[in-house]
N, C-alpha and C positions, 0 to 999 in steps of 0.2 A: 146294608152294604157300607163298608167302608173307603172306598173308592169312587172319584165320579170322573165322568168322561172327558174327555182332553183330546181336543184334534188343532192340527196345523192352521196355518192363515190356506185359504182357499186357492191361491196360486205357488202355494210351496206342495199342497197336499197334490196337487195335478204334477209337479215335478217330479214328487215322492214314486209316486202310481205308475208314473211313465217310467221313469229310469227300473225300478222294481220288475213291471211286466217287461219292456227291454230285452234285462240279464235273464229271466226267464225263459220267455220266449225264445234266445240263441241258445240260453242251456238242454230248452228239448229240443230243440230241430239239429241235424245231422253236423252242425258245423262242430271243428274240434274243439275240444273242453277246453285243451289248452290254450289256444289262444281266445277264445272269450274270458276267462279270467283274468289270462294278461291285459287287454285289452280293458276288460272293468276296472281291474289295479289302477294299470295307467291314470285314466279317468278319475277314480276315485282319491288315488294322491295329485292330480292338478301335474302329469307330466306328458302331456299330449304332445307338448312342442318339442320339449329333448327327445320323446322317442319318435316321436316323426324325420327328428335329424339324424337319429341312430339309423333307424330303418333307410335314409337315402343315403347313407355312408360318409354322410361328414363326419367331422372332428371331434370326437367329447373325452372329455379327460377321462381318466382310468376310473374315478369317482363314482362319474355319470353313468360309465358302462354298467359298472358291480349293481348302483341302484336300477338302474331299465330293466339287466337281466334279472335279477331280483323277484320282477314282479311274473314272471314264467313260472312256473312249479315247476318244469322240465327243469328246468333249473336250481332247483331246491332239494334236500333230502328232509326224512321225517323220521324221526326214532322209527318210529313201528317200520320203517323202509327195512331195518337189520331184523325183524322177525323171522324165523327159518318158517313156521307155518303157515304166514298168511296166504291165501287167496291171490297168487300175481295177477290174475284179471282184474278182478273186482277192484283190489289195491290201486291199479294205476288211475281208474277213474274217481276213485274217494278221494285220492291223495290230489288232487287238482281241486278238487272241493272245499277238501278241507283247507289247501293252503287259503282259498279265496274268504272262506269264513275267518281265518286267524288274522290274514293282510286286512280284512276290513277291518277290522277289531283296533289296529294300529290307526285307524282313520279320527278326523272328529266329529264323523257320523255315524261314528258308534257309540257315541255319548246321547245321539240324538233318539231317546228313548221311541216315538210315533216311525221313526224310518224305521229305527234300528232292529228294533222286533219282527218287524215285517219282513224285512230283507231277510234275516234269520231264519224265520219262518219259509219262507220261498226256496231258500236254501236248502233246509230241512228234509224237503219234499224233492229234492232230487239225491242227496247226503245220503240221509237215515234208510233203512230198509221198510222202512212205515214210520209216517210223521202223522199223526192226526189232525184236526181243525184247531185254530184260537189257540196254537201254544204261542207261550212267549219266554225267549232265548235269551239270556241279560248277556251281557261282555265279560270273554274271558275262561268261555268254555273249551274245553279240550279235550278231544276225542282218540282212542288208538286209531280206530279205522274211520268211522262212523255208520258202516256198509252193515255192521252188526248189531245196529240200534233200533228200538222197534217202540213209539210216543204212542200215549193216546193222546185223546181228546183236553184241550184246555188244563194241561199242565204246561207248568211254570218250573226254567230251573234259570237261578237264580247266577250271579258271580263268580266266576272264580271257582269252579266245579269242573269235578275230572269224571267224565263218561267213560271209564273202560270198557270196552268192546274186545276185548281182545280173544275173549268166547264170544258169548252172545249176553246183551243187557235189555230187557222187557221192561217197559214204566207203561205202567199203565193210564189209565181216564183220573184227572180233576188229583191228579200229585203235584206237591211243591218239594222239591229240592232246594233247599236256602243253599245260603254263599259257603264257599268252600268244603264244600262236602264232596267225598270219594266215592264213587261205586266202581268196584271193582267187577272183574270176571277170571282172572289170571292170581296162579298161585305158583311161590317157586318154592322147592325141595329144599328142605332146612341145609341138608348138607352140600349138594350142588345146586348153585342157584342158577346156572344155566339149566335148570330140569326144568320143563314148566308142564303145566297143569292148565286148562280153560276147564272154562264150567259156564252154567246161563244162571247168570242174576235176576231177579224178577222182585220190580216196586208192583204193589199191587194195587186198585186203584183208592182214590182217597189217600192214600197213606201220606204222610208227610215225613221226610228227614230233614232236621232242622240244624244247624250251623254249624259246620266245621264237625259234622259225624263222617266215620269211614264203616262202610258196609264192606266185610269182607266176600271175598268171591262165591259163586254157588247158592249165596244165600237170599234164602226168601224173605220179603218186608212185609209184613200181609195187608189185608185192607182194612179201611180205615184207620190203620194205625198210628202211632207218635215214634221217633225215634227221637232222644233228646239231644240237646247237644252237646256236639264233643264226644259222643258217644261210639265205641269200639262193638261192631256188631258183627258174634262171630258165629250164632245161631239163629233159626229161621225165627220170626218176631209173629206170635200169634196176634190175628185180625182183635183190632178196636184195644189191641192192650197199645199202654206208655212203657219204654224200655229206654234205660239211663245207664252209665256209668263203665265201665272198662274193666274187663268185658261188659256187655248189656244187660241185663238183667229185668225181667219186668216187676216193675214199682206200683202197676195197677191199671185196671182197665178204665178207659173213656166213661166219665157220665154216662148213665141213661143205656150202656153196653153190656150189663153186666148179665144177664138173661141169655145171650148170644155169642158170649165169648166165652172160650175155652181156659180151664183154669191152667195153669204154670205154678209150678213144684220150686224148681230153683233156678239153673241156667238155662239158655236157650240152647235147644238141641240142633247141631249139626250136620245137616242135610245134605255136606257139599256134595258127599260123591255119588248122590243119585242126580247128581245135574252136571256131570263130569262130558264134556265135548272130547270125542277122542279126535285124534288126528294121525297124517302120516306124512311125513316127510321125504323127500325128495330121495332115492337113493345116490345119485350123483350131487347129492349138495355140498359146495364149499364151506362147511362150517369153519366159525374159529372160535376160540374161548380167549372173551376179552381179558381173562382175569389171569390166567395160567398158572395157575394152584395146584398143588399138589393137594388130592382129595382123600388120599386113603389114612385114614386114619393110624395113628403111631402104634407102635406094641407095647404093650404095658407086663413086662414078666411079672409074675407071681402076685395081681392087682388081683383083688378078693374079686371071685366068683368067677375068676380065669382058670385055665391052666398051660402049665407052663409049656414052651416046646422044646425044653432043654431032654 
């Protein structure tokens, strides 16, 4: 092993446990999300006493209000809030979730590696659609929904890593995700980028994606496998191979694998649309197009392999 064990001084570690079970405890029991986050924010940025003066209607500058209401999610919007397809039940309760994982993130106990994972971890488990045992969450992750995410067992995702859920994302048992790496599930139409597409991404277990790789939507990572870094992965990545480079490409199978793995000719094959999540949309929805483009493509007379409509 290369790791050895690390715990708190014994009257921090009894704080840790308390405050941890706590926010727990009020996030199952019937009381509202909302204001148990708020109330944890509060707490956790050190503003008990302003918002105590808020809440009996004294005086506080314009300042003080924007940071109190701040710590409400009712009070916050979230990109994925403009999705035409998401889920509006499930949405409202993730999105209180997730604000309280991002707000603590802004904390300096989220620096504190022995809370911080744990709390994360706790989280997790009310967040994700399945969280397993012994993961551990670093700072700085960020999710569409998180209601769409399904951990195993003692995987690890790292910094600065983007979980799209915006179909559905499966990581499996004993995966490490390093820092800055993309998993996606959402794909947009080359020519309307308002089109979208989901699809279910799936890490498979063991497998590792290592720094600053983007997995594109639909696709499978298989087990055991390596995904290099910086790597652009735009087909399914056969188990126990290493696959590098942009697109991905595999470079060769794992030590001691070679018995068991599947050979690969040249690129990886693209699986996305047998993992295509359909959807339906709202027939009363107020859409709008941020972009207001004209989309249809120009006439081109007499452009070889046209004809003309003169």
């Amino acid at each position: 092993m290369t790791k050895v064990h690390v715990s708190l001084p014994a009257e921090a570690e009894r704080n840790v446990q308390a405050f941890i079970d706590e926010v727990d405890e009020r996030l199952s029991s019937a009381e509202d999300t909302c204001e148990v986050v708020t109330e944890t924010l509060v707490d956790l940025h050190g503003d008990r006493a302003a918002y105590e003066r808020w809440q009996a209607g004294k005086d506080l500058s314009a300042a003080e209000r924007v940071r109190l209401q701040g710590y409400d999610p009712c009070n916050a919007t979230l990109e994925s809030e403009y999705y035409a397809e998401k889920d509006e039940e499930r949405f409202e309760e993730s999105k209180y979730l997730q604000w309280l994982w991002r707000q603590f993130d802004a904390t300096p106990m989220a620096d504190n590696i022995h809370f911080a994972l744990r709390f994360r971890q706790m989280l997790a488990d009310h967040l994700f659609e399945e969280c397993g045992e012994n993961c551990r969450f670093f700072k700085g992750i960020s999710f569409t929904y998180g209601h769409n995410i399904s951990v195993g067992d003692n995987t690890v995702v790292h910094d600065d890593v983007h979980l799209d859920d915006r179909g559905k994302l499966t990581i499996g048992d004993r995966v490490s995700i390093s820092d800055g790496v993309h998993l996606y599930s959402h794909d947009h139409d080359v020519v309307d980028q308002t089109e979208i597409r989901n699809f279910h991404t799936v890490v498979e277990d063991d497998a590792r994606v290592t720094y600053d790789a983007m997995v594109r939507a639909g696709i499978r990572v298989g087990t055991n496998s390596v995904v290099g870094a910086r790597s652009v992965v735009q087909g399914d990545v056969p188990a126990h191979h290493i696959v590098a480079g942009t697109p991905a490409k595999s470079i060769r199978v794992k030590p001691g694998w070679e018995s068991v793995a599947d050979a690969v000719e040249d690129r990886l094959v693209n699986r996305q649309d047998e993992r295509e999540i359909e959807y339906d949309l709202p027939e009363d929805l107020d859409a709008f197009d941020e972009f207001g483009r004209t989309l249809t493509p120009p006439d081109v007379p007499d452009a070889p392999g046209t004809e003309s409509t003169d």
